[in-house]
ZAMARGU-4260 file (C-alpha; in steps of 0.2 Angstrom, whole numbers, plus 5000, padded with zeros to 4 digits):
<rodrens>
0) 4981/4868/4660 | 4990/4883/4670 | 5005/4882/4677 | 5014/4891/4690 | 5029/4900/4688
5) 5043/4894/4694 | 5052/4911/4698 | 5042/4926/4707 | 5041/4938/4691 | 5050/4956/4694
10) 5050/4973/4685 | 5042/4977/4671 | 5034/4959/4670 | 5028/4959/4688 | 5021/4974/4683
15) 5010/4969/4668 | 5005/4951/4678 | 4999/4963/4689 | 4990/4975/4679 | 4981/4961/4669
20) 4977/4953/4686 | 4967/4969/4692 | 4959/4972/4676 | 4953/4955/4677 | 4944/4957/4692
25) 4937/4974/4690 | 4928/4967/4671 | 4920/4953/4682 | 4913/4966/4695 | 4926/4970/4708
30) 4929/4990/4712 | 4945/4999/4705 | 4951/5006/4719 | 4946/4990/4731 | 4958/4981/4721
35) 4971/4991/4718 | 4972/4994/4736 | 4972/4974/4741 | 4983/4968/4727 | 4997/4982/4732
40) 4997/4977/4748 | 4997/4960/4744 | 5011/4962/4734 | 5022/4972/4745 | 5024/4958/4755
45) 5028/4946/4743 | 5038/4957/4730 | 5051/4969/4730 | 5042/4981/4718 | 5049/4999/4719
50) 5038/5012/4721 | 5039/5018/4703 | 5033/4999/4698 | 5018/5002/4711 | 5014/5016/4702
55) 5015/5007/4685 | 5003/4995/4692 | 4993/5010/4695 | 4994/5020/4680 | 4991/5004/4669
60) 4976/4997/4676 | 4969/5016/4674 | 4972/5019/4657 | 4966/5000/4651 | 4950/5002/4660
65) 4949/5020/4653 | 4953/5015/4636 | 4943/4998/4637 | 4933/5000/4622 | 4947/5004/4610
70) 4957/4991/4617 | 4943/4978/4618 | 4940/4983/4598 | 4957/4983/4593 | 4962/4964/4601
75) 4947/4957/4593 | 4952/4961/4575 | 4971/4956/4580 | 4964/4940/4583 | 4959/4926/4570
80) 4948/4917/4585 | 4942/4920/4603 | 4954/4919/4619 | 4949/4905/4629 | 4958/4911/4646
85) 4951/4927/4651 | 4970/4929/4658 | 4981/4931/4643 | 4965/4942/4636 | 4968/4954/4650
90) 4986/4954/4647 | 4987/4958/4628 | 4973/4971/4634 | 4988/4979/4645 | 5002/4978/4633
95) 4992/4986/4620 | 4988/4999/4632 | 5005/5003/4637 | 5010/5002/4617 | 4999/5018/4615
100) 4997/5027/4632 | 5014/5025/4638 | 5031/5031/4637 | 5040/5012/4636 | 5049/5006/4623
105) 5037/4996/4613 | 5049/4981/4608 | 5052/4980/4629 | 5033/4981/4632 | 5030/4969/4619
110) 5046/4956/4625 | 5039/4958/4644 | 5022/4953/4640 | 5027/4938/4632 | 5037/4934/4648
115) 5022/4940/4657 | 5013/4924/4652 | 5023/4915/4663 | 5021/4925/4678 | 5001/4922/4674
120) 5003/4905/4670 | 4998/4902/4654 | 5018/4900/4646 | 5009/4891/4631 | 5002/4907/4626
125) 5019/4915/4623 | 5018/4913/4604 | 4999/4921/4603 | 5006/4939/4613 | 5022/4939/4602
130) 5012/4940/4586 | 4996/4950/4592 | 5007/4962/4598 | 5022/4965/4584 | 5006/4963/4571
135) 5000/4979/4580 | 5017/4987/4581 | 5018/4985/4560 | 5004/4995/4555 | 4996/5004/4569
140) 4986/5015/4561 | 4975/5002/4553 | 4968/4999/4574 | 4967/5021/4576 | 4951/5024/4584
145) 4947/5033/4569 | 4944/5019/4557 | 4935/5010/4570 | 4915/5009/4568 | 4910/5006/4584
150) 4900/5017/4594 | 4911/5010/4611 | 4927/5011/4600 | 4925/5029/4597 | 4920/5033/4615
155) 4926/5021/4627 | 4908/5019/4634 | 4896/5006/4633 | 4881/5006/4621 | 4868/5008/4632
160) 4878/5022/4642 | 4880/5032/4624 | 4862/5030/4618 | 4856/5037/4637 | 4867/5052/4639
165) 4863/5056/4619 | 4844/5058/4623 | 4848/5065/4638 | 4858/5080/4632 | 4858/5079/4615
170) 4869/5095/4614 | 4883/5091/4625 | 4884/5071/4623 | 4898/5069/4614 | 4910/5081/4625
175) 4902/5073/4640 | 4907/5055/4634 | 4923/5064/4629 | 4929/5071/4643 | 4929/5057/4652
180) 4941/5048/4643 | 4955/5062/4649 | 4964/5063/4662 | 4955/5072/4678 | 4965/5090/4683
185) 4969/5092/4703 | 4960/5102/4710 | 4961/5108/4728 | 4950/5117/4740 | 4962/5129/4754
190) 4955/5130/4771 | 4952/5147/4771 | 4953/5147/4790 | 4970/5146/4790 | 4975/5154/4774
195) 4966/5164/4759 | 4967/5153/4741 | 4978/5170/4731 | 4991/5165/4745 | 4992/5145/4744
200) 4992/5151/4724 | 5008/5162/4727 | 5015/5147/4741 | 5013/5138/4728 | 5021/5146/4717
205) 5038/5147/4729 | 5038/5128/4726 | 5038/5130/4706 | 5020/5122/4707 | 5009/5131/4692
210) 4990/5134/4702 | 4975/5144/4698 | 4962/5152/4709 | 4946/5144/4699 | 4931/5151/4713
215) 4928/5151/4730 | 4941/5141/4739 | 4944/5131/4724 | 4965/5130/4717 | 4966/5120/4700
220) 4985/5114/4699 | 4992/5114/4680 | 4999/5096/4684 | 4995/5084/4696 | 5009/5082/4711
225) 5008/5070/4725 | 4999/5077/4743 | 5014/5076/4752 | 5021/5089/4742 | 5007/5101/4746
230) 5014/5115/4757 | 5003/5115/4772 | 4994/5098/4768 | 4999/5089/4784 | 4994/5103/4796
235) 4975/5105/4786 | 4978/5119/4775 | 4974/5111/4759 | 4965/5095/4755 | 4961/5089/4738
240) 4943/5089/4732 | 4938/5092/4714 | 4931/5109/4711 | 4912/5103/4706 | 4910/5096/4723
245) 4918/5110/4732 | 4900/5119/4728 | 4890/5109/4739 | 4897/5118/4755 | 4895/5133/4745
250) 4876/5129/4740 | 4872/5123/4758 | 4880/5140/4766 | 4875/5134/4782 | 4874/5150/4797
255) 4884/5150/4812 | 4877/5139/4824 | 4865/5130/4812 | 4862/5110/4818 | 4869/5102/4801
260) 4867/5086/4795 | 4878/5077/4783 | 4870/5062/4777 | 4880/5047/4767 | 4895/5057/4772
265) 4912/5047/4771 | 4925/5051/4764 | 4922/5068/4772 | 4927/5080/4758 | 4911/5090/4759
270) 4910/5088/4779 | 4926/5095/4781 | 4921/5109/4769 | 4906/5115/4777 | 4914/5115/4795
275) 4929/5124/4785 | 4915/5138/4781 | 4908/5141/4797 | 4910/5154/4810 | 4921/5148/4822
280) 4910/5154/4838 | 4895/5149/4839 | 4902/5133/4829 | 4892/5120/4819 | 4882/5107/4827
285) 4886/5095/4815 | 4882/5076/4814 | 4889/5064/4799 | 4882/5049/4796 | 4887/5034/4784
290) 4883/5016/4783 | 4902/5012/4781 | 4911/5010/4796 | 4928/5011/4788 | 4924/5023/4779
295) 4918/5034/4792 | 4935/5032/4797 | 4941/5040/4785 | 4928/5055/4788 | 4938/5056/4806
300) 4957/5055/4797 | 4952/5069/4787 | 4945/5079/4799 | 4959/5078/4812 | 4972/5083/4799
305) 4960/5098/4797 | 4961/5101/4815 | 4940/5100/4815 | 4927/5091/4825 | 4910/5084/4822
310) 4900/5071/4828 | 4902/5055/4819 | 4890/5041/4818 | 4889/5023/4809 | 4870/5023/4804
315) 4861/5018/4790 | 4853/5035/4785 | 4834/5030/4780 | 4831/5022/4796 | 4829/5036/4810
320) 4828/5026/4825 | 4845/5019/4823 | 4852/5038/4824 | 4840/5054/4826 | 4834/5061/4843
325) 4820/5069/4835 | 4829/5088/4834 | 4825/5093/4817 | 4842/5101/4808 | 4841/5118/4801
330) 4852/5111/4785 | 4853/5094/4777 | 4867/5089/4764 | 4858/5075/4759 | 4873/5066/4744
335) 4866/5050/4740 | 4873/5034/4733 | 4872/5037/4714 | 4881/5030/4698 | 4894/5040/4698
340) 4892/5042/4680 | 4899/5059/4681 | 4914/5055/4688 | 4920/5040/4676 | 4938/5047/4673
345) 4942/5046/4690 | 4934/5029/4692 | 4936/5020/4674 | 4931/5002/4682 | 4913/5013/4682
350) 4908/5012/4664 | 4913/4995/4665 | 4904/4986/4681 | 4890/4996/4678 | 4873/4989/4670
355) 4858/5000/4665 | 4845/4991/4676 | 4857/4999/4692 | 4850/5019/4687 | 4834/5012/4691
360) 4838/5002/4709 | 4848/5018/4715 | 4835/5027/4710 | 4824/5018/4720 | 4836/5020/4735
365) 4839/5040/4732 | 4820/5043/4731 | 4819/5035/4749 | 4832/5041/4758 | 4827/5060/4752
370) 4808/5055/4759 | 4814/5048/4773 | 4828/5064/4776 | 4816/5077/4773 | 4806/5073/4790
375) 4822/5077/4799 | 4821/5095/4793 | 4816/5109/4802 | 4803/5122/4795 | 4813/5135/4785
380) 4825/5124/4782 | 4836/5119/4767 | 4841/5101/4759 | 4854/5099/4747 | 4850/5084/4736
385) 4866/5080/4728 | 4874/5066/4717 | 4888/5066/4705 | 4878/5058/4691 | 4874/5066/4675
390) 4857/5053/4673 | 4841/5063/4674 | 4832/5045/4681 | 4843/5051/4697 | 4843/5069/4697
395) 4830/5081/4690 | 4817/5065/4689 | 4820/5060/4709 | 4817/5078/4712 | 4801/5082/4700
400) 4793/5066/4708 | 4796/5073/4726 | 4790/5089/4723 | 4775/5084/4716 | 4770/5073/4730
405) 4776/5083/4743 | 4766/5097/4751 | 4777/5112/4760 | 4791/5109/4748 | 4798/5121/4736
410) 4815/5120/4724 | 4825/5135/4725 | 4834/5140/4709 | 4852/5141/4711 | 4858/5141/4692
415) 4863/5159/4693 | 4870/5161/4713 | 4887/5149/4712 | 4899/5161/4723 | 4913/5166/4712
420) 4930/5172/4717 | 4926/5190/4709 | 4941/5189/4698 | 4942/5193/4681 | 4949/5175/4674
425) 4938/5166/4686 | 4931/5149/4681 | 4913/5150/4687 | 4904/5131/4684 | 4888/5133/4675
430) 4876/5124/4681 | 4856/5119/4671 | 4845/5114/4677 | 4855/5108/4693 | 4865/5100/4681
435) 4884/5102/4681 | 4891/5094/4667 | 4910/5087/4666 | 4922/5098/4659 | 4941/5101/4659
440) 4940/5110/4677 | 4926/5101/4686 | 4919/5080/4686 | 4900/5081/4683 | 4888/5083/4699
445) 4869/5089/4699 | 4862/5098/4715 | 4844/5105/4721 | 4840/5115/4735 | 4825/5112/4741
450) 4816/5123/4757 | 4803/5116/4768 | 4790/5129/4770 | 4779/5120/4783
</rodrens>
């Protein structure tokens, strides 16, 4: 039986009730960021949480969901018989993750988690938290992820996600899987309309904010701060956009004038980025589409703060009649609904939500919409095909298949012509085969230019 707490919880144990109560819905299916976004809001009006507790909230649910695998392993040999409530799972999953990925004190963490399960309601479980947890805290090195056997243990990934990306790049699986489970550096991309990336580095540097110029317009901070703090962010100098995908525009290199298509566009990084590059006279004709109205809006927001226009559209991209006039576009940015398997450190819930059999349905869905795109384009035209998966079934596979039934098509290698910044500590991304693997600077995307030859 649960019962309801009689008082509305506060700091630290709002804060865990919380945290358990998004991780909760994300491992039944619900998206990270969905959540996170609903339940703040929810609990701004019904709380009093500061905006350091909000934060908490946020920086919880991130590394649990990040860390799951460790965690999931490490509660189940704690425990001498399964948790029946899924609730006061999820909330020994959150204490343990504070335990070793947060600065708190570990007897407060442990104390507030077992008032925690009253704010949940399941008081009765009180007894359970308070040993689980201070049997942990007395030896725990004998839960290091070291002396763990598990293939989901050790990486934080799921079976059949390890076994894939092992056969798949059998040389780099291990620093893929990896680097996932770190933190993801800021990166930003400096309108260069407005000011050149060596001078934000040096306005930067004003601020005391550490920065590098990586290529391009790419700026790679040396610790995250938040956007408001971003001299010039307001006014559309600087916008935060994660170097990999920064190369897209770069791929794309669209002339002055060209009629663009961004297809699948929201949030808008890379349209902002391409109308960013252009020649400001004879401008871009530029059309983005997406499916999602409210996340077209978002394409708008971002666009206005960069002082930038295109012409926006709510359409779903495969089915022309709904949006083309029949003008074919000298350049397509076609960056389709994917897995986002390369960008899991920035989306944890991922890895998590996530089954096998979903590669093959999105494939299914990428393999259309670039059919479907490619008769929009005009004859000498490019498309970029672009995803930020690092699953073959969706890149080079969706690509091989369309060339080989496609007459007039033809890939064009751009493994070696990533624009760098010409200096002598730049950070060029290297790119096989299309492929751009996660690293330290960069998430993982894969890209191919393709040419229509007639």
């Amino acid at each position: 039986m649960i019962t309801q707490p009689t008082t509305q919880p506060t700091g630290m144990i709002a804060v865990q009730a919380a945290s358990a109560e998004v991780v909760g819905k994300v491992l039944a299916g619900k998206n990270l960021d969905r959540v996170l976004e609903a339940d703040l809001a929810k609990l701004t009006k019904t709380t009093k949480l500061s905006p350091n507790e909000r934060a908490a909230i946020h920086s919880i649910s991130f590394d649990t969901l990040r860390h799951y695998g460790l965690l999931s392993a490490q509660l189940d040999l704690l425990l001498t018989q399964p948790i029946n409530d899924p609730p006061v799972r999820h909330l020994l999953l959150v204490a343990l993750s504070q335990l070793q990925f947060s600065k708190a004190a570990p007897h407060a963490i442990v104390d507030h988690a077992v008032s925690a399960a009253d704010a949940i309601g399941f008081g009765r479980a009180k007894p359970l938290l308070n040993a689980v947890l201070r049997n942990y805290l007395r030896s725990p090195e004998k839960f290091a992820r070291e002396r763990l056997k598990s293939p989901e243990a050790q990486f934080d990934f799921p079976l059949w996600w390890i076994e894939r990306i092992k056969k798949e790049q059998p040389a780099h699986w291990q620093s893929i899987l990896l680097s996932s489970r770190s933190h993801p550096p800021m990166c930003l991309r400096v309108n260069t309309r407005r000011v050149s990336a060596a001078d934000y580095v040096a306005l930067l540097a004003k601020q005391g904010v550490t920065a590098q110029h990586v290529f391009g317009q790419a700026v790679m901070l040396e610790k995250p701060i938040g956007v408001n703090e971003l001299p010039g962010f307001r006014d559309g100098q600087v916008s935060v956009q994660d170097a990999g995908a920064q190369l897209a525009a770069l791929l794309l290199d669209p002339a002055a004038g060209s009629r663009v298509l961004d297809a699948c566009a929201a949030p808008g990084g890379k349209t902002g980025h391409l109308l960013e590059m252009a020649a400001e006279s004879p401008p871009l004709e530029l059309l983005a589409i997406d499916s999602d109205r409210r996340r077209l809006t978002r394409v708008d927001d971002n666009l206005t703060r960069l002082g930038l226009r295109a012409n926006l559209k709510t359409a779903d991209a495969s089915k022309l009649d709904e949006w083309w006039d029949g003008k074919p576009f000298d350049r397509i940015l076609l960056d389709v609904p994917c897995s986002g398997s390369g960008v899991t450190r920035r989306h944890p819930d991922i890895k998590w939500i996530r089954r096998e059999t979903d590669i093959f349905a999105l494939a299914r869905q990428q393999a259309r919409l670039l059919s479907v795109l490619w008769q929009c384009l005009n004859i000498g035209g490019q498309l970029l095909y672009a995803t930020c998966s690092v699953f073959r079934a969706e890149n080079q596979d969706i690509v091989a298949q369309f060339l080989g039934k496609t007459p007039g098509a033809r890939q064009i290698n751009i493994d070696q012509s990533i624009p760098t910044s010409r200096e002598p500590d730049a950070m060029v991304p290297v790119l096989s085969d299309g492929q751009l693997l996660p690293n330290h600077i960069h998430d993982g995307f894969f890209y191919a230019l393709l040419e229509k030859t007639g």
